[in-house]
C-alpha positions, 0 to 999 in steps of 0.5 A: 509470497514467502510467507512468515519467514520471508516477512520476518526477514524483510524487518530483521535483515533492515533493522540490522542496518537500523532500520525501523519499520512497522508494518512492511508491506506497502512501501519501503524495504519491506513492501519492495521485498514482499514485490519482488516476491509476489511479481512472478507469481502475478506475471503467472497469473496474468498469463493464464487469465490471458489464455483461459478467462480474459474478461474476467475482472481480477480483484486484488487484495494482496500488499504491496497494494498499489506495487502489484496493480502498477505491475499488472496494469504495466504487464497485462495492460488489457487485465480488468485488475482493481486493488481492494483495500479496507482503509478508506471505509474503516476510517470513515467508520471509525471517525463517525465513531469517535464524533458520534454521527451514523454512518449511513447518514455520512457522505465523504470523497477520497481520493490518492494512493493506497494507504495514502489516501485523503478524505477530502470531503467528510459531511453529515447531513451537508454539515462539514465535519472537519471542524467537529474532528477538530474540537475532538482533538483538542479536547482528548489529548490521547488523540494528539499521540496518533500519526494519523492525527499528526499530519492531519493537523499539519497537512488539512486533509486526514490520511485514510490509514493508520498510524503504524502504516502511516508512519513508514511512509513519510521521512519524519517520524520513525528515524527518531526515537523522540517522534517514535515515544511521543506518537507511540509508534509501535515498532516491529508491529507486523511481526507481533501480529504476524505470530497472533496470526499464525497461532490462530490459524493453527487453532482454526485448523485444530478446531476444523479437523475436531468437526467443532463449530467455526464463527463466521463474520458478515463480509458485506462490508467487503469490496469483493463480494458487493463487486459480484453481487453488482456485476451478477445482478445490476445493482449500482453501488459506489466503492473505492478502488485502486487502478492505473491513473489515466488522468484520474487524479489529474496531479498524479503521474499518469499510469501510476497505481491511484485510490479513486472511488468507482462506480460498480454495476452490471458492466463491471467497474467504473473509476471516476475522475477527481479534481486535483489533490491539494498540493501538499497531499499530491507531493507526499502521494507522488513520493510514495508513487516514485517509489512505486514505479521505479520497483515496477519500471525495474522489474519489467527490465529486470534490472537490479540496479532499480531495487537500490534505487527505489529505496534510496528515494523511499522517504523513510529509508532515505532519512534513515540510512546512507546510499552505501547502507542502502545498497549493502542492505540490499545484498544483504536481503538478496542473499537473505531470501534466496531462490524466493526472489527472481533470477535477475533480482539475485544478480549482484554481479549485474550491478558491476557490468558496464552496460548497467552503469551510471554512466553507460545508461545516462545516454549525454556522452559525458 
Protein backbone atom coordinates (compact mmCIF):
# COMPACT_ATOMS: atom_id res chain seq x y z
CA UNK A 1 0.00 0.00 0.00
CA UNK A 2 1.27 3.36 -1.18
CA UNK A 3 3.39 1.92 -3.60
CA UNK A 4 6.61 3.08 -4.87
CA UNK A 5 6.52 6.51 -3.26
CA UNK A 6 5.31 5.45 -0.26
CA UNK A 7 8.42 3.01 0.09
CA UNK A 8 10.66 5.79 -1.05
CA UNK A 9 9.43 8.00 1.66
CA UNK A 10 9.65 5.36 4.44
CA UNK A 11 14.11 5.22 3.43
CA UNK A 12 14.50 9.08 2.50
CA UNK A 13 12.48 10.71 5.47
CA UNK A 14 14.59 8.07 7.99
CA UNK A 15 17.77 8.41 6.52
CA UNK A 16 17.32 12.34 6.95
CA UNK A 17 17.35 11.71 10.85
CA UNK A 18 20.64 9.25 9.92
CA UNK A 19 18.85 6.51 9.79
CA UNK A 20 20.00 3.53 7.66
CA UNK A 21 18.07 0.78 6.45
CA UNK A 22 18.27 -1.92 3.62
CA UNK A 23 15.38 -3.51 3.06
CA UNK A 24 11.98 -1.88 5.05
CA UNK A 25 9.84 -3.84 4.97
CA UNK A 26 9.56 -6.25 7.71
CA UNK A 27 10.52 -4.23 10.94
CA UNK A 28 11.97 -0.99 12.06
CA UNK A 29 10.75 2.44 10.60
CA UNK A 30 10.14 1.27 7.42
CA UNK A 31 8.03 -2.34 7.94
CA UNK A 32 6.02 -0.01 10.86
CA UNK A 33 5.13 2.42 8.15
CA UNK A 34 4.43 0.03 5.39
CA UNK A 35 1.79 -1.59 8.46
CA UNK A 36 0.23 1.36 9.12
CA UNK A 37 -0.49 1.62 5.49
CA UNK A 38 -1.42 -1.87 4.84
CA UNK A 39 -3.60 -2.28 8.27
CA UNK A 40 -6.75 -0.72 6.97
CA UNK A 41 -6.89 -2.43 3.64
CA UNK A 42 -6.60 -5.91 5.66
CA UNK A 43 -9.45 -5.00 8.49
CA UNK A 44 -11.49 -4.61 4.86
CA UNK A 45 -10.32 -7.50 3.95
CA UNK A 46 -11.13 -9.50 6.69
CA UNK A 47 -14.60 -7.87 7.18
CA UNK A 48 -15.65 -9.25 3.78
CA UNK A 49 -14.35 -12.61 4.18
CA UNK A 50 -16.20 -12.65 7.26
CA UNK A 51 -19.68 -11.71 5.46
CA UNK A 52 -19.05 -13.66 2.15
CA UNK A 53 -16.37 -16.94 2.43
CA UNK A 54 -15.75 -17.25 6.10
CA UNK A 55 -13.99 -20.58 5.71
CA UNK A 56 -11.96 -19.56 3.27
CA UNK A 57 -8.10 -20.08 4.06
CA UNK A 58 -6.28 -16.38 3.47
CA UNK A 59 -2.63 -16.78 2.27
CA UNK A 60 -0.78 -13.94 2.79
CA UNK A 61 2.43 -13.10 0.96
CA UNK A 62 2.64 -9.33 1.61
CA UNK A 63 5.56 -7.59 4.17
CA UNK A 64 5.41 -6.42 6.89
CA UNK A 65 4.99 -10.25 7.35
CA UNK A 66 4.48 -11.23 10.64
CA UNK A 67 2.83 -7.42 11.43
CA UNK A 68 -0.17 -8.10 8.93
CA UNK A 69 -0.76 -12.01 10.22
CA UNK A 70 -0.37 -10.66 14.24
CA UNK A 71 -3.06 -7.90 12.84
CA UNK A 72 -5.16 -10.38 11.59
CA UNK A 73 -4.84 -13.20 13.93
CA UNK A 74 -5.78 -10.05 16.63
CA UNK A 75 -8.55 -8.54 14.48
CA UNK A 76 -10.31 -11.45 12.89
CA UNK A 77 -9.36 -14.34 15.48
CA UNK A 78 -11.98 -16.94 13.67
CA UNK A 79 -9.86 -15.93 9.87
CA UNK A 80 -7.56 -19.25 8.65
CA UNK A 81 -4.78 -16.62 7.68
CA UNK A 82 -1.36 -18.14 7.21
CA UNK A 83 1.77 -16.02 6.14
CA UNK A 84 3.88 -17.43 3.19
CA UNK A 85 7.47 -16.25 2.85
CA UNK A 86 10.37 -18.00 0.54
CA UNK A 87 13.13 -17.36 3.10
CA UNK A 88 13.05 -20.56 4.95
CA UNK A 89 13.27 -22.72 1.50
CA UNK A 90 15.91 -20.38 -0.50
CA UNK A 91 17.97 -20.83 2.24
CA UNK A 92 17.94 -24.36 2.51
CA UNK A 93 18.54 -24.53 -1.21
CA UNK A 94 21.09 -22.27 -1.36
CA UNK A 95 23.05 -23.80 1.49
CA UNK A 96 22.87 -27.23 -0.30
CA UNK A 97 24.28 -25.36 -3.15
CA UNK A 98 27.22 -24.01 -1.60
CA UNK A 99 28.21 -27.41 0.40
CA UNK A 100 27.39 -29.57 -2.58
CA UNK A 101 24.58 -32.19 -1.23
CA UNK A 102 20.91 -32.51 -3.02
CA UNK A 103 18.55 -31.21 -1.86
CA UNK A 104 15.71 -33.53 -2.17
CA UNK A 105 18.27 -35.97 -0.19
CA UNK A 106 18.46 -32.82 2.87
CA UNK A 107 16.13 -32.92 5.81
CA UNK A 108 16.05 -29.68 8.28
CA UNK A 109 13.79 -28.18 10.92
CA UNK A 110 13.04 -24.41 11.36
CA UNK A 111 11.40 -22.58 13.45
CA UNK A 112 11.16 -18.42 14.87
CA UNK A 113 9.62 -15.38 13.34
CA UNK A 114 9.51 -14.44 9.94
CA UNK A 115 12.57 -13.53 8.32
CA UNK A 116 14.17 -14.32 11.66
CA UNK A 117 13.84 -17.91 11.64
CA UNK A 118 16.78 -20.44 12.57
CA UNK A 119 17.69 -23.94 10.91
CA UNK A 120 17.66 -25.84 13.74
CA UNK A 121 18.42 -28.90 12.08
CA UNK A 122 19.90 -29.24 8.63
CA UNK A 123 21.27 -33.16 7.86
CA UNK A 124 21.66 -35.29 4.64
CA UNK A 125 21.47 -38.63 4.93
CA UNK A 126 21.53 -38.48 9.18
CA UNK A 127 25.04 -36.63 8.52
CA UNK A 128 24.92 -33.21 10.33
CA UNK A 129 25.54 -30.47 8.29
CA UNK A 130 26.69 -27.85 10.17
CA UNK A 131 30.22 -28.94 10.62
CA UNK A 132 30.72 -29.29 6.77
CA UNK A 133 29.08 -25.23 6.64
CA UNK A 134 31.75 -24.67 9.23
CA UNK A 135 34.72 -25.81 7.17
CA UNK A 136 33.25 -23.92 4.01
CA UNK A 137 33.58 -20.80 5.72
CA UNK A 138 36.77 -20.93 6.77
CA UNK A 139 37.78 -22.06 3.81
CA UNK A 140 36.40 -18.78 1.58
CA UNK A 141 37.01 -15.76 3.39
CA UNK A 142 34.39 -14.00 1.08
CA UNK A 143 31.79 -16.18 3.32
CA UNK A 144 33.29 -14.22 6.33
CA UNK A 145 31.56 -10.80 4.62
CA UNK A 146 28.18 -11.86 4.99
CA UNK A 147 25.70 -10.85 8.07
CA UNK A 148 24.00 -14.01 7.95
CA UNK A 149 27.25 -15.95 8.31
CA UNK A 150 28.13 -13.08 10.89
CA UNK A 151 25.49 -14.33 13.54
CA UNK A 152 25.80 -17.69 12.55
CA UNK A 153 29.46 -17.84 13.96
CA UNK A 154 28.44 -15.83 16.80
CA UNK A 155 24.89 -17.09 17.50
CA UNK A 156 25.14 -21.55 16.48
CA UNK A 157 22.25 -21.60 14.70
CA UNK A 158 22.24 -19.87 10.93
CA UNK A 159 19.23 -17.26 10.13
CA UNK A 160 16.80 -18.16 7.46
CA UNK A 161 17.16 -14.80 5.64
CA UNK A 162 19.41 -12.75 4.07
CA UNK A 163 22.21 -10.45 4.95
CA UNK A 164 20.27 -7.07 3.60
CA UNK A 165 17.25 -8.18 5.66
CA UNK A 166 19.19 -9.53 8.48
CA UNK A 167 21.14 -6.69 9.15
CA UNK A 168 18.08 -4.36 10.10
CA UNK A 169 16.76 -6.34 12.46
CA UNK A 170 19.54 -6.56 15.16
CA UNK A 171 21.25 -3.37 16.98
CA UNK A 172 24.70 -4.30 15.82
CA UNK A 173 25.81 -3.51 12.33
CA UNK A 174 23.88 -0.79 10.34
CA UNK A 175 24.58 2.18 12.78
CA UNK A 176 28.51 1.70 12.14
CA UNK A 177 29.84 2.64 9.11
CA UNK A 178 32.94 0.27 9.93
CA UNK A 179 30.46 -3.16 10.28
CA UNK A 180 28.52 -1.65 7.08
CA UNK A 181 32.16 -1.75 4.87
CA UNK A 182 33.26 -4.98 6.45
CA UNK A 183 29.79 -6.96 5.92
CA UNK A 184 29.04 -5.00 2.76
CA UNK A 185 25.91 -4.45 3.94
CA UNK A 186 24.21 -2.80 1.10
CA UNK A 187 22.67 0.24 2.11
CA UNK A 188 19.16 1.72 0.55
CA UNK A 189 18.87 -1.89 -1.41
CA UNK A 190 15.08 -1.69 -1.33
CA UNK A 191 14.99 1.48 -3.35
CA UNK A 192 17.57 0.13 -6.03
CA UNK A 193 15.50 -2.94 -6.39
CA UNK A 194 12.56 -1.07 -6.41
CA UNK A 195 13.40 1.23 -9.44
CA UNK A 196 14.63 -2.48 -11.41
CA UNK A 197 11.02 -3.37 -10.54
CA UNK A 198 9.30 -0.78 -11.92
CA UNK A 199 11.23 -0.79 -15.25
CA UNK A 200 10.42 -4.39 -15.79
CA UNK A 201 6.83 -4.04 -15.06
CA UNK A 202 6.89 -1.25 -17.42
CA UNK A 203 8.51 -3.56 -20.20
CA UNK A 204 6.19 -6.52 -19.45
CA UNK A 205 3.33 -4.27 -19.92
CA UNK A 206 4.99 -2.93 -23.08
CA UNK A 207 5.61 -6.58 -24.26
CA UNK A 208 1.73 -7.64 -23.14
CA UNK A 209 0.10 -4.99 -25.11
CA UNK A 210 2.45 -5.88 -28.67
CA UNK A 211 0.94 -9.38 -28.24
CA UNK A 212 4.72 -10.58 -27.95
CA UNK A 213 5.44 -13.96 -25.87
CA UNK A 214 5.87 -13.33 -22.11
CA UNK A 215 8.21 -16.53 -20.09
CA UNK A 216 6.90 -17.79 -17.65
CA UNK A 217 8.57 -19.77 -14.49
CA UNK A 218 7.54 -22.79 -12.76
CA UNK A 219 5.93 -21.62 -9.39
CA UNK A 220 6.10 -25.46 -7.73
CA UNK A 221 8.30 -24.12 -5.21
CA UNK A 222 5.81 -21.70 -4.03
CA UNK A 223 3.86 -22.35 -0.74
CA UNK A 224 0.49 -21.07 -2.22
CA UNK A 225 -0.16 -23.17 -4.83
CA UNK A 226 1.11 -26.66 -3.10
CA UNK A 227 -1.67 -25.46 -0.23
CA UNK A 228 -4.38 -25.65 -3.23
CA UNK A 229 -3.20 -28.47 -4.77
CA UNK A 230 -3.07 -30.46 -0.93
CA UNK A 231 -6.50 -28.94 0.16
CA UNK A 232 -8.12 -29.84 -3.49
CA UNK A 233 -6.73 -33.20 -3.73
CA UNK A 234 -5.47 -34.70 -0.41
CA UNK A 235 -2.24 -34.74 -0.86
CA UNK A 236 -0.22 -34.28 2.54
CA UNK A 237 2.83 -32.21 2.27
CA UNK A 238 4.85 -30.21 4.98
CA UNK A 239 5.64 -26.31 4.65
CA UNK A 240 6.52 -23.44 6.71
CA UNK A 241 3.96 -20.91 7.77
CA UNK A 242 3.56 -17.88 9.67
CA UNK A 243 0.62 -17.85 12.60
CA UNK A 244 -0.42 -16.64 16.15
CA UNK A 245 1.56 -18.80 18.45
CA UNK A 246 -0.68 -20.89 20.66
CA UNK A 247 2.15 -22.25 22.73
CA UNK A 248 3.72 -23.08 19.40
CA UNK A 249 7.18 -22.28 20.05
CA UNK A 250 6.86 -22.54 23.86
CA UNK A 251 9.58 -19.53 24.61
CA UNK A 252 7.94 -16.98 22.41
CA UNK A 253 5.13 -14.83 23.73
CA UNK A 254 1.74 -16.39 23.19
CA UNK A 255 -0.50 -14.74 20.45
CA UNK A 256 2.66 -13.35 18.79
CA UNK A 257 2.95 -13.91 14.93
CA UNK A 258 5.58 -17.39 14.64
CA UNK A 259 7.44 -19.23 11.49
CA UNK A 260 6.72 -22.83 12.34
CA UNK A 261 6.59 -25.87 9.88
CA UNK A 262 2.87 -27.10 9.19
CA UNK A 263 1.28 -29.91 7.94
CA UNK A 264 -1.10 -29.41 4.70
CA UNK A 265 -3.77 -31.56 3.44
CA UNK A 266 -7.51 -32.00 2.56
CA UNK A 267 -8.29 -30.40 5.99
CA UNK A 268 -6.25 -27.25 5.46
CA UNK A 269 -3.25 -26.23 7.24
CA UNK A 270 -1.88 -27.67 10.23
CA UNK A 271 1.07 -25.63 12.47
CA UNK A 272 3.14 -27.95 14.31
CA UNK A 273 4.77 -27.34 17.96
CA UNK A 274 8.54 -27.14 18.35
CA UNK A 275 10.57 -27.58 21.18
CA UNK A 276 11.86 -24.27 22.65
CA UNK A 277 14.46 -22.19 20.78
CA UNK A 278 17.67 -21.96 21.97
CA UNK A 279 18.07 -19.18 24.18
CA UNK A 280 19.90 -16.86 22.29
CA UNK A 281 17.72 -17.40 19.26
CA UNK A 282 14.42 -16.87 21.10
CA UNK A 283 15.61 -13.43 22.93
CA UNK A 284 16.63 -11.94 19.50
CA UNK A 285 13.01 -13.31 18.01
CA UNK A 286 11.34 -11.80 21.18
CA UNK A 287 13.01 -8.29 20.45
CA UNK A 288 11.78 -8.56 16.84
CA UNK A 289 8.40 -9.70 18.50
CA UNK A 290 8.16 -6.47 20.98
CA UNK A 291 8.28 -4.59 17.98
CA UNK A 292 5.53 -6.42 16.40
CA UNK A 293 2.87 -6.16 19.06
CA UNK A 294 3.18 -2.90 20.15
CA UNK A 295 2.26 -1.68 16.22
CA UNK A 296 -0.33 -4.39 16.54
CA UNK A 297 -1.52 -3.71 19.97
CA UNK A 298 -1.42 0.33 19.02
CA UNK A 299 -3.41 0.01 15.91
CA UNK A 300 -6.25 -2.00 17.70
CA UNK A 301 -6.62 1.02 20.12
CA UNK A 302 -5.52 3.37 17.84
CA UNK A 303 -3.23 4.82 19.43
CA UNK A 304 -0.51 7.19 18.33
CA UNK A 305 1.58 7.05 20.99
CA UNK A 306 2.32 3.21 20.00
CA UNK A 307 4.08 4.03 16.56
CA UNK A 308 6.90 5.90 18.83
CA UNK A 309 7.06 3.58 21.06
CA UNK A 310 7.31 0.40 18.77
CA UNK A 311 10.33 2.19 17.23
CA UNK A 312 12.13 3.39 20.39
CA UNK A 313 12.30 -0.55 21.32
CA UNK A 314 13.12 -1.67 17.38
CA UNK A 315 16.90 -2.71 17.63
CA UNK A 316 18.12 -0.89 15.15
CA UNK A 317 16.36 2.46 15.62
CA UNK A 318 16.90 2.44 19.09
CA UNK A 319 21.18 2.06 18.63
CA UNK A 320 20.68 4.67 15.89
CA UNK A 321 18.80 7.53 17.24
CA UNK A 322 17.80 9.54 20.24
CA UNK A 323 14.02 9.08 21.81
CA UNK A 324 13.45 12.81 20.91
CA UNK A 325 14.69 11.74 16.86
CA UNK A 326 12.71 9.26 17.14
CA UNK A 327 9.63 10.73 17.99
CA UNK A 328 10.55 13.87 15.53
CA UNK A 329 11.01 11.34 12.93
CA UNK A 330 7.77 10.14 13.34
CA UNK A 331 6.01 13.42 12.64
CA UNK A 332 8.11 13.71 10.08
CA UNK A 333 6.78 10.38 8.27
CA UNK A 334 3.05 11.38 9.56
CA UNK A 335 2.97 14.51 7.65
CA UNK A 336 5.29 12.73 5.08
CA UNK A 337 2.58 10.07 3.95
CA UNK A 338 -0.65 11.88 4.37
CA UNK A 339 -4.05 10.58 3.69
CA UNK A 340 -2.05 6.99 3.12
CA UNK A 341 -1.99 6.56 6.79
CA UNK A 342 -5.11 6.01 9.05
CA UNK A 343 -7.03 8.85 10.52
CA UNK A 344 -5.77 8.12 14.18
CA UNK A 345 -2.25 7.57 12.87
CA UNK A 346 -2.26 11.21 11.44
CA UNK A 347 -3.34 12.82 15.07
CA UNK A 348 -0.31 14.31 16.29
CA UNK A 349 -2.48 16.59 18.57
CA UNK A 350 -3.65 12.93 20.40
CA UNK A 351 -0.07 12.81 21.48
CA UNK A 352 -0.47 16.00 24.08
CA UNK A 353 -3.93 14.96 25.51
CA UNK A 354 -3.92 14.06 29.15
CA UNK A 355 -5.85 10.98 28.67
CA UNK A 356 -3.07 9.40 26.30
CA UNK A 357 0.09 10.48 28.98
CA UNK A 358 2.39 8.65 30.44
CA UNK A 359 1.19 9.41 33.61
CA UNK A 360 -2.52 9.16 32.93
CA UNK A 361 -2.16 5.54 31.60
CA UNK A 362 0.56 4.14 34.17
CA UNK A 363 -2.72 3.35 36.49
CA UNK A 364 -0.29 3.22 40.16
CA UNK A 365 -1.59 6.90 41.41
CA UNK A 366 1.94 8.31 41.04
Amino acid sequence: MGGHAGIRKDFEVPASYGLRQTVGDTLGTGGVFRALRTFPFLRSLAEDLAAVAPEALLLNYTNPMAMNVGYLSRFAPDLKVYGLCHSVFWTVSDLCELLGVPLDEVTWASAGVNHQAWMLSLEWRGRNLYPLLDEKILDDPGLLRRVRVDMYRRLGFYPTETSEHSSEYVPWYLPHPEEIERLRIPVDHKLRRTDEALAKYAQTKAALAAGDEVPLASSAVEYAPQIIHSVVTGAQRSIQVNTANTGLIPNLPYGSPVEVPATVDRDGVHPRRVDALPPQCAALNRSYLNVVDLIVDGALAEDPRAIRQALMVDPNTAASLTVEQIWDMCDALVAAHGDALPAWARNVDRLDDSEYSITANRGDGR
